[in-house]
C-alpha positions as CSV (number, residue, x, y, z in Angstrom):
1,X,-23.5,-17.2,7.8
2,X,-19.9,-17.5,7.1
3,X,-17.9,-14.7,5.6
4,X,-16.1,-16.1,2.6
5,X,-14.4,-13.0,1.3
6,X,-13.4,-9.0,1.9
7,X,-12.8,-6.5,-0.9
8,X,-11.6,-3.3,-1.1
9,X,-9.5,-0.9,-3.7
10,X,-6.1,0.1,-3.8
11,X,-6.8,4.2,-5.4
12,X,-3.6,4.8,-7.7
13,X,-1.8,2.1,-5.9
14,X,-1.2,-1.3,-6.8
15,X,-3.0,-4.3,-5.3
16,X,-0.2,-5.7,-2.6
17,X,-1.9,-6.9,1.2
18,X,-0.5,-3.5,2.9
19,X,0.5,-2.9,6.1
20,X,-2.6,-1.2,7.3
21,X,-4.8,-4.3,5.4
22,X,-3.1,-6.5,7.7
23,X,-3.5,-4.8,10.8
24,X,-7.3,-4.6,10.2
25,X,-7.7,-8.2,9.2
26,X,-5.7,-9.1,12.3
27,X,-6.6,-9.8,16.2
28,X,-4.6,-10.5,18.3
29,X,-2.2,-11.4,16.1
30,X,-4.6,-14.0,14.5
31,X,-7.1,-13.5,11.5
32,X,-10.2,-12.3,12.8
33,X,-11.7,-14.4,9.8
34,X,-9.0,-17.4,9.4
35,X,-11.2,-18.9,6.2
36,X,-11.8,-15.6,4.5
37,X,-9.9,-14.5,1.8
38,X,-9.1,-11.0,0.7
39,X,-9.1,-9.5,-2.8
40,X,-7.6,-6.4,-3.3
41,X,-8.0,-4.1,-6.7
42,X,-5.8,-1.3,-8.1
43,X,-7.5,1.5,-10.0
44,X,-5.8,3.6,-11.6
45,X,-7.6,6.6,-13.5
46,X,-11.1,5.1,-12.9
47,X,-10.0,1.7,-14.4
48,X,-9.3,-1.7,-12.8
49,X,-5.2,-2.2,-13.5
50,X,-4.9,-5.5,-11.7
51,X,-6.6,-7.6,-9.0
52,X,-4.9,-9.9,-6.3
53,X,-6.1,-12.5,-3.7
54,X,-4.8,-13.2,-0.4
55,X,-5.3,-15.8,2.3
56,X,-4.1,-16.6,5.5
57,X,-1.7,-19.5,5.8
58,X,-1.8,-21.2,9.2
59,X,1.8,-22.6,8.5
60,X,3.4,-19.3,7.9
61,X,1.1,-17.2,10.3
62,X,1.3,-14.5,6.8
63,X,-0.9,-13.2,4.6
64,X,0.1,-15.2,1.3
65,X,-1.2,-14.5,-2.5
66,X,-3.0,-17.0,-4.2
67,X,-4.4,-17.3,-7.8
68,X,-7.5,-15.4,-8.9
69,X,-9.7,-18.3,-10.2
70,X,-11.9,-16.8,-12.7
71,X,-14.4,-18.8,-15.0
């Protein structure tokens, strides 16, 4: 199986790739997932504020936003 995507939840933050997220998606200074994507969600007061997606670029060697395609 191939991982496609990671989620997690900002508490009473904003949703930014932080510091810490990219240390853990990192290994050896590489993705440990390279065609994963990560979306992170803000909550503030037990509501969803705002979403955002993030994926590797192989170019840049940074995690870079992308748009959150929904349908």
């Amino acid at each position: 199986l191939v991982i496609k995507l990671f989620y997690h939840s900002h508490p009473e933050h904003d949703a930014y790739f932080s510091e810490e997220d990219i240390r853990r998606a990192l290994f050896f200074d590489e993705p440990a997932y390279p065609d994963a994507r990560y979306l992170v969600i803000s909550v503030y007061n037990k509501s969803i504020k705002e979403q955002a997606l993030f994926e590797w670029n192989h170019a840049s060697k940074t995690f870079e936003q992308v748009p959150v395609e929904t349908t």
